[in-house]
C-alpha positions in Angstrom: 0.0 0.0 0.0 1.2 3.7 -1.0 2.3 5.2 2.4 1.4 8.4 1.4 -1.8 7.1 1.5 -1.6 5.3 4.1 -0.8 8.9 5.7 -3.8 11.1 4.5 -6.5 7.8 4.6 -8.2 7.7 7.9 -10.2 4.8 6.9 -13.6 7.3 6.8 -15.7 7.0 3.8 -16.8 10.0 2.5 -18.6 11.2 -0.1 -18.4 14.9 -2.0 -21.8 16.0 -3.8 -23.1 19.0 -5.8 -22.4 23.1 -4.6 -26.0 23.9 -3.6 -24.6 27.3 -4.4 -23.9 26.2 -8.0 -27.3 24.8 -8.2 -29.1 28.1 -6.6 -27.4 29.9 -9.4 -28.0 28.1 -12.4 -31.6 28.1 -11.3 -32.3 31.0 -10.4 -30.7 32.5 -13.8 -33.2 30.5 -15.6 -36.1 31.3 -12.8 -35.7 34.9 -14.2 -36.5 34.0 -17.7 -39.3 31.4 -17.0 -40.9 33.8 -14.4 -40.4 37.0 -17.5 -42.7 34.1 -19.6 -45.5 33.4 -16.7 -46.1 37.5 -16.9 -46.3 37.9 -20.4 -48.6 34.8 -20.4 -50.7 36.7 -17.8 -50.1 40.1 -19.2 -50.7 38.8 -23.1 -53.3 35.8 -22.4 -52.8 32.5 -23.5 -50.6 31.8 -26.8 -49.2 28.8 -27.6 -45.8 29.9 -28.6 -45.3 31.5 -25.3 -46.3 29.0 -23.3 -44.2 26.3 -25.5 -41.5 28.8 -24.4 -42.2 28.8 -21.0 -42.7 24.6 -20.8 -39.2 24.6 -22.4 -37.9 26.9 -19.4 -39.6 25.1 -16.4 -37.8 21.5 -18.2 -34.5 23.0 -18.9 -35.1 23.9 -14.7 -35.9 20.2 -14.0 -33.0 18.8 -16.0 -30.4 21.5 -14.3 -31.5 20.0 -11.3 -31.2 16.1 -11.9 -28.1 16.7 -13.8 -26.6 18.5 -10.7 -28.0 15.5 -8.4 -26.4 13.3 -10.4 -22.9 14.1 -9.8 -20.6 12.2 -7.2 -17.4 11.6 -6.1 -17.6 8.8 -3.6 -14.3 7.3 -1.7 -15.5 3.7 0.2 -12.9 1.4 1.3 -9.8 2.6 -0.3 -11.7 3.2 -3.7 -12.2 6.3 -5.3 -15.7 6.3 -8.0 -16.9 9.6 -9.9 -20.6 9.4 -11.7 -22.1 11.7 -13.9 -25.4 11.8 -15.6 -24.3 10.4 -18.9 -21.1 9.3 -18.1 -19.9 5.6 -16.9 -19.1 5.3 -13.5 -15.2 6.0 -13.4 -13.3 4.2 -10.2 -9.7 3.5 -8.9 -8.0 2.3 -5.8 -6.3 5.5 -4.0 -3.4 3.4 -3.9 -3.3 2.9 -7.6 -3.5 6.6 -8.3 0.1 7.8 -8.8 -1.0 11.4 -9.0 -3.7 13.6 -9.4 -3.5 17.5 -10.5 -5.6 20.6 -11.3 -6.2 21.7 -15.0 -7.8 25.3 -15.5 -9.0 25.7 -19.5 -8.0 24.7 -22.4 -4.0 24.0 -22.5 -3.8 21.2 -25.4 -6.4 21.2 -28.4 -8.3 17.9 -27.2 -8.9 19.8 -24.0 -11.7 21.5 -25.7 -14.5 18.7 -25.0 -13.5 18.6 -21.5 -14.4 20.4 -18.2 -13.1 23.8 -17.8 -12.2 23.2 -14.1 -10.7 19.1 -13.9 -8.9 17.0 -11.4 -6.7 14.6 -13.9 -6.5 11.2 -11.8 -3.1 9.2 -13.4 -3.0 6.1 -12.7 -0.2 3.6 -11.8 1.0 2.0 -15.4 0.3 -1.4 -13.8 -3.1 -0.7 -12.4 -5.0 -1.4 -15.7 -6.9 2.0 -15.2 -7.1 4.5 -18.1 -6.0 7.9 -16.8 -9.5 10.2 -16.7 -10.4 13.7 -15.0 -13.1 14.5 -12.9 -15.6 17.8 -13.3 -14.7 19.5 -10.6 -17.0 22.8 -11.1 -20.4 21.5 -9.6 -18.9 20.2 -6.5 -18.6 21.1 -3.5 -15.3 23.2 -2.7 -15.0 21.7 1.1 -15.0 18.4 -0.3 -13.0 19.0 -3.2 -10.3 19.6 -0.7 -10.8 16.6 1.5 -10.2 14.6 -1.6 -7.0 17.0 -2.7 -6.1 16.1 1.2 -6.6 12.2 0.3 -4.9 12.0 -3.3 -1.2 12.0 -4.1 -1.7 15.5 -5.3 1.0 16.9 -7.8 3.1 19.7 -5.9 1.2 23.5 -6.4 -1.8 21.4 -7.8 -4.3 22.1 -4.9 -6.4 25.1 -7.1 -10.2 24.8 -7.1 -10.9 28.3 -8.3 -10.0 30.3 -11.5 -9.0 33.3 -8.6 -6.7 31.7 -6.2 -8.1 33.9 -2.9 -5.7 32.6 -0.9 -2.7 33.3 -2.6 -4.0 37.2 -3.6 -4.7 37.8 0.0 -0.8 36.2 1.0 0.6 38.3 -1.6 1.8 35.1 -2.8 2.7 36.0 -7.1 
C-alpha cells in the first residue's frame, strides 16, 4: 500500500456532492426568464408559442436539477468512483492513483471537449486504469479539498478556483 496514503486515509468513507450554491445559481438564472414568460402569459393571455416557451424553461429547470444530483465523487474502502449523468461510473483504488492535478481551461487542443475546471486522476501503469479527469465545477469546494487532502496531489496542484483567494490575500505571485 502507497504510504502516502496510508498517511492522509483515515479509513472514513466520505462522499463529495453538488455546490448547492452552483445549483441556486443556475436556477435561479433561468427562474428569471421562466418567471419574465409566466407575466407575459398573464399580461398577453394564452398563446401557444409563449407557453411552449415557457414549458421549455420550467424542463431546462428540471434537467439543471437532476443533472446536478447526479454528480458524485464517492471514496468507500480505499476506492475512489466519480458518476455523472451520462457518463460511466469511473473508479480507482487510491493506492493505484500515482497522481492527481488541477487543470484550468483549455492548455492542449483535445482539452476542448473537456471540463473547464478538472482534477486529472493518473494512474499507476500497472493498475490497468485509463487515466481520466473528474468535473470538478459543480462540487462542493470543502470536499473537493478533503479529496485533494486524500490524493497524491502533484506539488502547487491544490487550485479549485479560476482566482486563487488565498494566494492574492498572501501576496503570494
Amino acid at each position: 500500500m502507497n504510504k502516502e496514503y496510508k498517511q492522509n486515509y483515515s479509513g472514513d468513507d466520505f462522499e463529495v456532492r453538488y455546490s448547492f450554491v452552483s445549483l441556486v445559481i443556475g436556477e435561479s438564472l433561468i427562474s428569471i426568464v421562466t418567471i419574465l414568460y409566466l407575466f407575459l402569459i398573464i399580461e398577453k393571455g394564452f398563446q401557444i408559442d409563449i407557453l411552449m416557451v415557457t414549458l421549455f424553461f420550467i424542463m431546462v429547470q428540471f434537467f439543471m436539477y437532476i443533472w446536478f444530483k447526479s454528480f458524485r465523487i464517492k471514496v468507500k474502502e480505499g476506492v475512489l468512483r466519480y458518476s455523472q449523468l451520462f457518463g460511466k461510473t469511473k473508479e480507482i483504488r487510491i493506492e493505484d492513483i500515482k497522481e492527481a492535478y488541477t487543470e484550468i481551461g483549455i492548455k492542449r487542443p483535445e482539452d476542448t471537449n473537456k471540463a473547464f475546471m478538472r482534477l486529472i486522476i493518473k494512474p499507476k501503469e500497472d493498475s490497468g486504469v485509463e487515466e481520466f479527469y473528474i468535473n470538478i465545477k459543480p462540487f462542493d469546494e470543502n470536499g473537493i479539498r478533503k479529496l485533494f487532502e486524500l490524493l497524491p496531489m502533484r506539488k502547487g496542484s491544490h487550485r479549485t478556483t479560476v482566482i486563487d483567494w488565498e494566494r492574492l490575500i498572501k501576496g503570494d505571485k
